[in-house]
N, C-alpha and C positions, 0 to 999 in steps of 0.2 A: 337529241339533247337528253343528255342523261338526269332524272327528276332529281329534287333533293327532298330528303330524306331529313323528317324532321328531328332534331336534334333532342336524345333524351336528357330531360331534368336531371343533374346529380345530385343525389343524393346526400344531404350533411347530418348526422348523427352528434347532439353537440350533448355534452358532458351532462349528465341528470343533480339539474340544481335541488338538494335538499334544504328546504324551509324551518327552523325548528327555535319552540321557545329556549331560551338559557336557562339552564340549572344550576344545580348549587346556591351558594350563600346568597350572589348578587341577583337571585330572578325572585324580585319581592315585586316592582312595579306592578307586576302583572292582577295583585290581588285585586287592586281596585277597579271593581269592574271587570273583571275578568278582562282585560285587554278592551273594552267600549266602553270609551269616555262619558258614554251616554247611558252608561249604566250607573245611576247615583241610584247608590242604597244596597249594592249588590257586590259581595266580596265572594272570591274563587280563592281557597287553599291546596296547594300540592300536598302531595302525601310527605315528603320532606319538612313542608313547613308544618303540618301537622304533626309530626315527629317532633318538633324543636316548639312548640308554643302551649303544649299542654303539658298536664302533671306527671308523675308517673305509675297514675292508677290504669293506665291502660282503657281511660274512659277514654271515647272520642268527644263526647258533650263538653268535655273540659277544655278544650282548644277553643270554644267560644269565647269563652271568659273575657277574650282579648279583643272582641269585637264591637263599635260603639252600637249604641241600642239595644245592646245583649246586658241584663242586671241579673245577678241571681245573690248578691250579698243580704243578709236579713239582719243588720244592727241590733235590733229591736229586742232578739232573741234573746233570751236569760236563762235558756238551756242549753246552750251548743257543746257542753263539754262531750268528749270522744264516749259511749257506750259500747260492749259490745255489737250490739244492732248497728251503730253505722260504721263502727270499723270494718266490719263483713258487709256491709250495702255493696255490693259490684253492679248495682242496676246503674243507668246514663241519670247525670246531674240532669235536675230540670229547671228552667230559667226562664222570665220575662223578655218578650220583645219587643219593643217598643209600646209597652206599656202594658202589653197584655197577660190573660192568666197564665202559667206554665203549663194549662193543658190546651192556651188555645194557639197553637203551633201544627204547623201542619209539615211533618216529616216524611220526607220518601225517599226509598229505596230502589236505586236499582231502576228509577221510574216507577214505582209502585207506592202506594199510600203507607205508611206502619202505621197509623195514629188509633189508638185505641178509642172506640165509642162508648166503654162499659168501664174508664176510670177516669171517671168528672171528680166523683166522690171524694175520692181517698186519694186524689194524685200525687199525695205529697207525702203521703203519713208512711212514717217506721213503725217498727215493732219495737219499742223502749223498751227497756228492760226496767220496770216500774217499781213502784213499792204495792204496783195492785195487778192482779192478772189480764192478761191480755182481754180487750172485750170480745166477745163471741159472736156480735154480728160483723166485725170488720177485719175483711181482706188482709189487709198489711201490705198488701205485694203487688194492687195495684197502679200503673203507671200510665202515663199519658205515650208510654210506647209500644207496640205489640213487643216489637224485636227490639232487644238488646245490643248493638254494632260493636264490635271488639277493634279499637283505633289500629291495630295490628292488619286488620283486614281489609282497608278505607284503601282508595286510592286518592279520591278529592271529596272536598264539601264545598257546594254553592250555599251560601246564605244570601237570606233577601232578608231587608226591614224595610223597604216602602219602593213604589215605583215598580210592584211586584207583577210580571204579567197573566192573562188574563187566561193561561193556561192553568193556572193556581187554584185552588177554592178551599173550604172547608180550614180556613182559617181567619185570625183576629189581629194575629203578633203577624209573624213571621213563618218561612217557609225557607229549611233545611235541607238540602239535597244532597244524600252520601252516594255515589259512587265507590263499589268495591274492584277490588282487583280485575280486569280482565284478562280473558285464555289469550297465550303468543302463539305466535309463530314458529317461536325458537324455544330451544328446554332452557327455561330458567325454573326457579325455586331457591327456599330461603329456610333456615332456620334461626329464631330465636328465641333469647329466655331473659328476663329480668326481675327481681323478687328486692324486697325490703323489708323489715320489722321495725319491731322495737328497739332493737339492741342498737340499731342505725335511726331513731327517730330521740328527738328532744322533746320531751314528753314537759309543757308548761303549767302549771296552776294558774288559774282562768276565771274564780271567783269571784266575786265583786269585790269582796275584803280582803282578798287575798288569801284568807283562811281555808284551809283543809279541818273542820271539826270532827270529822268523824276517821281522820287517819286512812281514806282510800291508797290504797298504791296505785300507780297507772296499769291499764289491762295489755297483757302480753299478749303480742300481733304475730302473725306470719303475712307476707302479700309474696305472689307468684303470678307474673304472665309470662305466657309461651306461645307459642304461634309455629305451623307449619306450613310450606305451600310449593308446590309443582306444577311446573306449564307446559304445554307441548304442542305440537302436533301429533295427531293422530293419524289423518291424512293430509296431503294438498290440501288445504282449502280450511279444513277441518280440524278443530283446536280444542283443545279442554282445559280446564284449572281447576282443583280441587287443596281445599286447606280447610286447617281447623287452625282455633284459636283458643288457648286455655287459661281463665281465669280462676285464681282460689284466692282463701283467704281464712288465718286460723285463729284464735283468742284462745285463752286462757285465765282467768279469774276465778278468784276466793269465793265459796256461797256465805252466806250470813252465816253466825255461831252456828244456830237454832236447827241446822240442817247434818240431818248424819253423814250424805253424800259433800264431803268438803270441796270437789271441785269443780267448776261449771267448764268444759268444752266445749265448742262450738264451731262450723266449718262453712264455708260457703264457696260451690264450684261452679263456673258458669262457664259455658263449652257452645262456643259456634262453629259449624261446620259449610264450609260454602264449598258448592257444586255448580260448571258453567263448562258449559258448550257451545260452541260457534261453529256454524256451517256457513261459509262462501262460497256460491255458484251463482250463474249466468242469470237466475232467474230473480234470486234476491238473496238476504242474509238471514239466517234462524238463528237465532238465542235462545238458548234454556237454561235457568237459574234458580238453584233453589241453597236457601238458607235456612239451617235446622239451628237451636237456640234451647240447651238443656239449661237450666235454674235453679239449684235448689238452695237455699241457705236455710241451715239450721237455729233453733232459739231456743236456748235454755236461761230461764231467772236463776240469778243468783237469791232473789228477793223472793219468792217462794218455789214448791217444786216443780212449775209448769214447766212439762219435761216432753220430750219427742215431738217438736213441732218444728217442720219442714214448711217455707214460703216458696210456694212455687211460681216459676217461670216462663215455662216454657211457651214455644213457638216457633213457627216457620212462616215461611213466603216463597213460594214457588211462580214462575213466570216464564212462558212461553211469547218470542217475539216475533217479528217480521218484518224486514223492512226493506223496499224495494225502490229505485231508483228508476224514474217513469221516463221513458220518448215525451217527445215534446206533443204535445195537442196543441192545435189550434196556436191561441192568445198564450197559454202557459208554458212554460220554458221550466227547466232545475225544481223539477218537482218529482221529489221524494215523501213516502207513504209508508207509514209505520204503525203498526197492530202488534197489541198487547192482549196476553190472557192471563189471569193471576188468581191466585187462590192462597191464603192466609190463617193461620188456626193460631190460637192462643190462649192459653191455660194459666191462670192467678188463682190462686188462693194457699192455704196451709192445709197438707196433713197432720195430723194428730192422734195420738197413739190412745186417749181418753174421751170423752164423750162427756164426762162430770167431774165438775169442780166446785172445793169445798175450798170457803172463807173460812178455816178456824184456825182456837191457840192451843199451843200445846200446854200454857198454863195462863189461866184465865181467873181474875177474882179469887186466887189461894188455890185453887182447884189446879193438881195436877192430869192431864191425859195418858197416863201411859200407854195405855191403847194406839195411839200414834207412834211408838218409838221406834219402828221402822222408816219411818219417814222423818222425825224429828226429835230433839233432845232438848231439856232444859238447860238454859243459860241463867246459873245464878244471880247473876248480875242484874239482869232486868225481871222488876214486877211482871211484866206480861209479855208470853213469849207466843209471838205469831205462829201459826203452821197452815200455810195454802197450797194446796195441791191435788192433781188433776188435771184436767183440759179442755177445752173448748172444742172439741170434735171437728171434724173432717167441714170442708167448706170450699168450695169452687165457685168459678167465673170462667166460662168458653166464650170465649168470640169466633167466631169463621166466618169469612169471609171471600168473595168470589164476584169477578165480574170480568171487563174486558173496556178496551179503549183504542182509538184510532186519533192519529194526527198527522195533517197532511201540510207541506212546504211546500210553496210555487211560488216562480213571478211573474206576474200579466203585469202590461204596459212600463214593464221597466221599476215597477214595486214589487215590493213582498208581500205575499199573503199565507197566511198560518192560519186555521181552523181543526178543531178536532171535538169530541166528546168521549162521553162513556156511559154505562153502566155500573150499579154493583150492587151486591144482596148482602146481607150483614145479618147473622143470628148472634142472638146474645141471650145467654143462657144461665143460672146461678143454681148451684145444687146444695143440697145441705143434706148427707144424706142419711143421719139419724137424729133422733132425738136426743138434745143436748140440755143437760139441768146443772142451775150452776145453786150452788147452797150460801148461802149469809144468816148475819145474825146471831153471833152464837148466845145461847144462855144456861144460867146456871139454878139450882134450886132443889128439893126433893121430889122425885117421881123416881118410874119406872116408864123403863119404853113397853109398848104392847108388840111391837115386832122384831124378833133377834135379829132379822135381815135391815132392818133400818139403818139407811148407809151413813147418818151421822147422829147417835142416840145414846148413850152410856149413863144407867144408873146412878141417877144420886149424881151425875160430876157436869154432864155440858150436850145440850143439843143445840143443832141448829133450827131456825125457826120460821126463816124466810126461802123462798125458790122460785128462781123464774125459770119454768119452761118452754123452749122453743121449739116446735116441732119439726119434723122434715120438712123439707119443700125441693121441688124441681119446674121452675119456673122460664118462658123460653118467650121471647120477643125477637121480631124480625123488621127490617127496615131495607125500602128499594130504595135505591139514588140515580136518578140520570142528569148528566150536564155535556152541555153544550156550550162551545165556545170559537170567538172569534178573534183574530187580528191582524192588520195592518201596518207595514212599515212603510211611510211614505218619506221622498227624499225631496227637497223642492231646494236648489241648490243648497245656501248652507242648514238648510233648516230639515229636522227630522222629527216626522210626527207619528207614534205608537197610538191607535187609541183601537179599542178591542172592549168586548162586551163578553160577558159568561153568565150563563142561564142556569141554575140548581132548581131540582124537584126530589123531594121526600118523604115519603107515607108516612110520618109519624106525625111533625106539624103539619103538613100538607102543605106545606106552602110553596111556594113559586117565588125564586129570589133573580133578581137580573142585577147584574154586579158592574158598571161601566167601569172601565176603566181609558187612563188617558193620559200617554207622556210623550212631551214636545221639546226638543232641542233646539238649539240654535249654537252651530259649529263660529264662534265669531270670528275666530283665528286660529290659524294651525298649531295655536296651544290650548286655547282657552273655550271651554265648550260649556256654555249654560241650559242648565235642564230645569224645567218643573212639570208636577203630574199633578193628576186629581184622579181620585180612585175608590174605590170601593167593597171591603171586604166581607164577607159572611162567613159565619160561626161555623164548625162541623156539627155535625143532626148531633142532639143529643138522647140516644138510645137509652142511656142508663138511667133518666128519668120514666123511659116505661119500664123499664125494666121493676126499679124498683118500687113504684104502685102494686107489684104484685108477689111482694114479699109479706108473710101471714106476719099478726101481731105475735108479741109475747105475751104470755100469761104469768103473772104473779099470783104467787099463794103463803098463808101466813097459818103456824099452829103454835097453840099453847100449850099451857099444863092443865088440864080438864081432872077434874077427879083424882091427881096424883099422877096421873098418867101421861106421858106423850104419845099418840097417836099418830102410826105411817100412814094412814088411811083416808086418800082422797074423801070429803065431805063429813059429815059427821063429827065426831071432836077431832077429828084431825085436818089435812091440811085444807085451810079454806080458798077458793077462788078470792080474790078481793079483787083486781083489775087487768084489766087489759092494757100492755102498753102500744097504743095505737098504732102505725106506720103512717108515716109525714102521708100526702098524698101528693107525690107528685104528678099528675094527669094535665094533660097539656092548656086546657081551658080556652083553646083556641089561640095559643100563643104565638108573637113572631119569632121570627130566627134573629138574634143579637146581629148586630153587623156596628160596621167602625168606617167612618168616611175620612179619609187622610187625602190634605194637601200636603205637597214637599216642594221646594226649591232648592238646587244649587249650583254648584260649579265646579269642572274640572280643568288644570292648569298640569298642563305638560312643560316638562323642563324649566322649573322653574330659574328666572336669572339668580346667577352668583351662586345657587344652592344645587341644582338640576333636582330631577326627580320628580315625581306626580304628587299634585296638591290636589284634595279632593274637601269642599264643605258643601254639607247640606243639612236644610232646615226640612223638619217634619211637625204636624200639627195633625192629629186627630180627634174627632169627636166621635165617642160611643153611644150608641143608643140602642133600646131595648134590650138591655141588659137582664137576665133572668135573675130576679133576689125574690123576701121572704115576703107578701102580702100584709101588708097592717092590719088587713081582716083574720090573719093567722092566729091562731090560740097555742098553747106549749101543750096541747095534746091534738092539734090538728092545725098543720103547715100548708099555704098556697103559694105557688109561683105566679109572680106578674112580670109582665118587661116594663117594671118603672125605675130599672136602675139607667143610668147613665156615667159616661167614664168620660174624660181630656186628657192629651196627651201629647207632650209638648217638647221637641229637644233640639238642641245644633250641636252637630258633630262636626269635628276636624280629621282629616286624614292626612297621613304624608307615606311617600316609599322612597325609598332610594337605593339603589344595586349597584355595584361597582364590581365587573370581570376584568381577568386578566393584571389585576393589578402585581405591581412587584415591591410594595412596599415590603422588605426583606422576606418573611417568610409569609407574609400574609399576600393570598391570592384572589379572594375574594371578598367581597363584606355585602349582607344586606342590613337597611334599619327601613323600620316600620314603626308607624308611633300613631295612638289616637288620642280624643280630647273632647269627652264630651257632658254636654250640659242637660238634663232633661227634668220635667217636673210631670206630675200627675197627681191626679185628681179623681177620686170612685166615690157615689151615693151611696155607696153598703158592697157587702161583699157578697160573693156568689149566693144563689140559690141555698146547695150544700153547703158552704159555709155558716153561713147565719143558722141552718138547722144545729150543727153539729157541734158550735161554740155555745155552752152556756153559762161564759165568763164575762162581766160586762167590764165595761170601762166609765171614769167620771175625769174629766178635765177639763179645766176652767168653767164650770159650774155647770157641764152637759153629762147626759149618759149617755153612751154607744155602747153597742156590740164589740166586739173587735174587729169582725170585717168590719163592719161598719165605721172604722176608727182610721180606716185605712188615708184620709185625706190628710191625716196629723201624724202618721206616726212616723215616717221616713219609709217605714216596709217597702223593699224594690224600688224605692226614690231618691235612690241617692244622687242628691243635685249638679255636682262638679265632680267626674272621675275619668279613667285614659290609660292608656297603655304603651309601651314601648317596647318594641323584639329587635334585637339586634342578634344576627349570625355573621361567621367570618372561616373561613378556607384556610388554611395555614398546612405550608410545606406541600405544595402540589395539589391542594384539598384532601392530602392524608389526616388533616387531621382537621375536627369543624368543631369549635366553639360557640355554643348561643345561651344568649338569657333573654328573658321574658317577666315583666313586671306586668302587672294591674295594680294602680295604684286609684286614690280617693282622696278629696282636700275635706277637711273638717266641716262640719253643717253645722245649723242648730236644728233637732228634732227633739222628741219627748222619748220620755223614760218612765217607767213603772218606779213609783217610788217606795214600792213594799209597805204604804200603809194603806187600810182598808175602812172605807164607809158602807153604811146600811141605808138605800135609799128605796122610795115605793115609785114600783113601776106598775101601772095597772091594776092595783089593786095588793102587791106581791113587793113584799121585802127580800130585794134582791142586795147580794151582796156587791161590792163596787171596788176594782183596785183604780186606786190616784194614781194619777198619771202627772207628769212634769216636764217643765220644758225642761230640754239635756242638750249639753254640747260635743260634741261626737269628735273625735280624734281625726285627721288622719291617718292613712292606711296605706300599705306597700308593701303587696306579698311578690317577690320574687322568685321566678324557678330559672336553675341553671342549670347546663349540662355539654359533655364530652363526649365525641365521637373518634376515636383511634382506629385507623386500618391498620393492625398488626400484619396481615402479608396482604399480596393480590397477584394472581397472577392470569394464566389464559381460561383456570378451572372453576376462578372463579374470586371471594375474597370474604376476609374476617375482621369483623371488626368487636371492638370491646367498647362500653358504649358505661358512662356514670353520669347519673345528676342527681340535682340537688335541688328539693322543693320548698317551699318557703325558706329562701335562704337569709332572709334577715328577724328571724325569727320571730312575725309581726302576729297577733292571735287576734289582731283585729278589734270590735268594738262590741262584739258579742260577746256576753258570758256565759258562765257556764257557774251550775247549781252545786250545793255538795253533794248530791249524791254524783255524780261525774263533775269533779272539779278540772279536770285538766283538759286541754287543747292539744293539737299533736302541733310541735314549730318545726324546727329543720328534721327535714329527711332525707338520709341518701338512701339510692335506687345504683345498684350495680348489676350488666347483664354483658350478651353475647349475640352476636348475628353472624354465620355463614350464608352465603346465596354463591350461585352460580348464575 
């Protein structure tokens, strides 16, 4: 009997189904929530959609604008007219998130932290272009971002505003996640350019009256960004990307009569340059990513000659990863383990080509200076003719930063489980590195000076008679951080419960923060999916309070006319000590870390009837506590911190998307719309810590005085009650050609207004001065941006396209004004530009 012979399996090889989200106009759904329904609070943008919903400053910050729980409008404002300083600002817009400060955001890169620990301070402040010199102990150019992102460079942004998970920390608001380009497979790369001015902008007067008094012209702009980038292979497996991104920005404006030098010039280039390597092999995946971040913008006054002063920028981020795809153990299954290394440096402050600066006039009380007339000229027209000039010397702020991180993906028992921590060390450093005197005061009278080198002294006509000195200082603070964290995705048929816990430890407060967090869904219907959390955030360490307790006071000195004579000569008749200007003390006193407890509820509804599309609302509600402000035990020559502030914060957002592929409405192919709608209110006991030092303007309305932070419960600042947005894109003729606009718009409030008259009230003993404040009815608002996208050719090599928009297109300046010295606003602007890629 002949055996049989078992028959082989044949083999079926069946076609490789690819998976992939939709692009173009109609893939809007996907933002809510990044594709999980069970993600309320959490928006994902394509780099397409980021193209089409911000300005055309080539910021990425500005694509927020359109987000509910993102505020950054400031009503309140009575300066907002255009200066040179913010025409040339190219730093990222900074903005509230669900109620919080714009430094207390927590951004990452790349998987990496950017968040500066060394600008609480000054996170918001310009360099104005004043009627007074720049002041000498502050930055200008500090930001609550290390790095600068060029929107050219991004490939997605994840935002969160609540329901944030537990992977997160060292924040209050919200947590921004930019994603940049990664290395292909395959050679692609891209070039492009787009630029704007003045000659393309609608330059509006903005003043309350409507009055230009003093005959400003608007200041002549140039804007340029440019962007390069190539992808490849190198080897199998082995991939790189390398691009830069180039930002400038030019002005031009008139200096005052008084000035010999008639023209002020000015320039600002900001230059990022990204580098990425990918190794795929058997054993796991490496990444190496480093981004470089040159800064400089120039500032010159028209208003006196503070001349050669550069704000600087700079910084990197470099990061080494690993991530390894693990056999199954035991209980654990699809467990994946990834290791990060990182290291950070960043450089703020201004160089400066002077060290001393002089408050004087070049005609003063009848008295002419000729002695000045290289630097200034008489204007017959006015009694007294200003002349300031000089500098505030050289001034720096180093961060670097370095540490490491681990987070590991597994599922035991048919759940998810996610855990990971980190380390990292933070120096922050502030140099000052000569002695800087700045001169005031001037007077007139008979004398003689006793020293020909006397840098501000002339016989018989004008000295000066006041001087603070600053000395050098090189001052350096360090801070460790470890956290750890945990979470859970549990599935219990339709119900899905997130709760996860994160542990912070850091040497400065010393404290030990445990942050629960907790969000539970319940899937009710294969549309309709209801969420709520309860959670818990912490503040990032605040280093720049040690830092600066250990910056030296200022010395004041004051001289007279002794004997006929002025005198250069420390002690004796000439310059006397009179005081010390203290430095606040910021030193910890045992303080807690600020944190913010948020409940949220909502719901998400898949295809909705008659309408289709995803319908997303949710309710958020936070309480702050231990808030860092000014101590009532504080004096105005010595400031404490306490956690007696407390904040609320309260909003319900609407969400809608809707996408539509394939359509053949004649030429139109595609369309997405997107629309939000949201409500929110807040509430602060006082304003920051820094804040309350740094204002010493009060406020009186309805028979109270405040500070100005302090003011912040009444004023509308970052509260604006009822506002929303709507982005519609659409494909037309094949998707050769993509049309979209993008509103933010605002309904009308009641808030208060300065009413430019002033009382004198006693506060503690001190006749302080008080603006009246009013209640004010606030306009609506609806800033519009549109824009065109044209493929002129396309073929196998690759494709070009010509690319125009238009930013506030309905010419709206909004509820802010603007002062005479900068009476105008910028309304419509075009932006014309190019892109080739292959």
């Amino acid at each position: 009997m002949t055996p049989v012979l078992a028959q082989e399996a044949e083999e079926t090889v069946l076609e490789e189904i690819v998976v992939s989200q939709p692009t173009g106009a109609g893939a809007v759904e996907g933002i809510l929530g990044g594709g999980d329904d069970a993600a309320q609070g959490k928006t994902v943008l394509t780099r397409e959609q980021i193209k089409t919903s911000g300005d055309g400053s080539g910021d990425v910050n500005s694509v927020l604008r359109m987000l509910p729980n993102v505020q950054w409008v400031d009503d309140t404002s009575e300066d907002s007219g255009e200066s040179a300083s913010t025409l040339q600002d190219l730093r990222p817009e900074q903005f509230s998130i669900s109620g919080a400060g714009v430094d207390q955001n927590n951004f990452v890169l790349d998987g990496v932290g950017i968040n500066s620990m060394g600008g609480h301070s000054e996170a918001n402040n310009r360099l104005i272009d004043d009627s007074h010199a720049p002041l000498p102990d502050q930055l200008y150019s500090l930001h609550s971002q290390t790095v600068y992102v060029p929107q050219s460079l991004v490939e997605s942004i994840t935002v969160e505003d609540s329901n944030i998970s537990a992977r997160y920390g060292d924040f209050q608001g919200g947590v921004v996640s930019l994603e940049t380009l990664a290395p292909s497979d395959t050679w692609t790369g891209f070039l492009e350019t787009e630029g704007s001015g003045s000659p393309l902008t609608n330059y509006k007067l903005a003043t309350e009256d409507g009055e230009n008094p003093r005959d400003i012209d608007p200041i002549d702009f140039r804007k340029y960004n440019g962007a390069l980038a190539i992808s490849g292979p190198i080897l199998e497996g082995f991939n790189f990307l390398s691009s830069v991104s180039v930002r400038s920005a030019q002005t031009t404006r008139d200096r005052q009569p008084e000035y010999v030098d008639e023209i002020a010039e000015t320039q600002t280039f900001s230059t990022s340059v990204l580098n990425k390597l990918e190794l795929e092999r058997d054993f796991g995946t490496i990444n190496v990513s480093s981004m470089i971040n040159f800064y400089d913008q120039e500032f010159e006054s028209h208003n006196t000659y503070y001349n050669g002063v550069v704000l600087k920028g700079d910084s990197t981020t470099n990061s080494l990863s690993f991530t390894k795809e693990l056999d199954d153990i035991g209980a654990f299954s699809e467990t994946t383990f990834n290791t990060k290394l990182f290291f950070n440096t960043s450089r703020k402050g201004r160089d400066e080509e002077e060290s001393t600066y002089y408050d004087a006039r070049y005609r003063y009380k009848g008295v002419v200076l000729d002695e000045l007339s290289d630097v200034c000229q008489d204007v017959p027209s006015e009694t007294t003719v200003k002349c300031g000039y000089g500098g505030g010397g050289d001034l720096y702020q180093d961060e670097y930063g370095g540490g490491g991180s681990f987070d590991v993906s597994t599922r035991i028992l048919n759940q998810s489980l996610h855990f990971g921590g980190g380390f990292s060390r933070t120096i922050l450093r502030r140099e000052r590195p000569e002695t800087v005197t700045t001169y005031t005061s001037q007077r007139t009278g008979s004398f003689t000076c006793s020293d020909p080198n006397d840098p501000f002294c002339y016989d018989d006509k004008g000295y000066l008679s006041y001087k603070q000195v600053r000395d050098p200082y090189d001052v350096t603070v360090g801070l460790t951080k470890l956290d750890f964290w945990s979470e859970l995705d549990l599935t219990f048929g339709d119900f899905e419960v997130r709760p996860g816990v994160r542990f912070d430890y850091e040497d400065y407060l010393e404290n030990l923060t445990v942050a629960p967090r907790l969000r539970a869904s319940w899937f009710a219907t294969d549309n309709l999916t209801i969420t709520t959390g309860f959670n818990r955030y912490y503040d990032n360490a605040m280093l720049s309070y040690a830092l600066n307790a250990k910056i030296p006071d200022t010395r004041g000195y004051r001289r007279t006319i002794e004997g006929g004579v002025v005198s250069n000569e420390d002690g004796g008749d000439g310059w006397q000590h009179f005081k010390n200007f203290a430095n606040t003390n910021y030193d910890q006193f045992g303080l807690s870390t600020p944190y913010n407890d948020e409940f949220a509820f909502g719901f998400t509804y898949d295809d909705l009837p008659w309408l289709g599309g995803k319908l997303r609302a949710n309710y958020v509600q936070r309480w702050g506590a231990d808030q860092i402000v000014k101590s009532q035990d504080s004096s105005k020559e010595h400031t404490y911190p306490t956690n007696d502030g407390k904040s609320r914060y309260r909003s319900v957002s609407v969400e809608y998307a809707r996408g539509w592929n394939d359509l053949s409405w004649g030429p139109l192919e595609s369309l997405g719309l997107s629309a939000t709608a949201t409500w929110s209110d807040s509430h602060k006991t006082g304003g920051g810590y820094y804040d309350e030092i740094e204002y010493d303007d009060y406020i009186y309305y309805k028979g109270s005085s405040y500070t100005r932070p302090g003011f912040d419960e009444v004023t509308g600042n970052m509260d604006i009650p009822v506002r929303g947005s709507v982005r519609l894109q659409g494909g037309f003729f094949e998707n050769r050609l993509s049309l979209w606009t993008a509103a933010a718009w605002q309904l009308g409030y009641e808030g208060v207004k300065d009413s430019n008259e002033n009382i004198e009230l006693e506060i503690d003993g001190e006749t302080i001065r008080h603006d009246v404040y009013v209640d004010h009815d606030y306009d609506p608002t609806v800033f519009v941006n549109a824009g065109a996208a044209f493929t002129l050719s396309e073929n196998k090599w690759g494709k070009t396209v010509v690319t125009a928009r238009i930013d506030n297109l309905l010419d709206d300046t909004g509820n802010a004004t603007a002062d005479d010295k900068y009476p105008y606003k910028t309304g419509r602007q075009f932006w014309f530009g190019l892109k080739a890629s292959f």
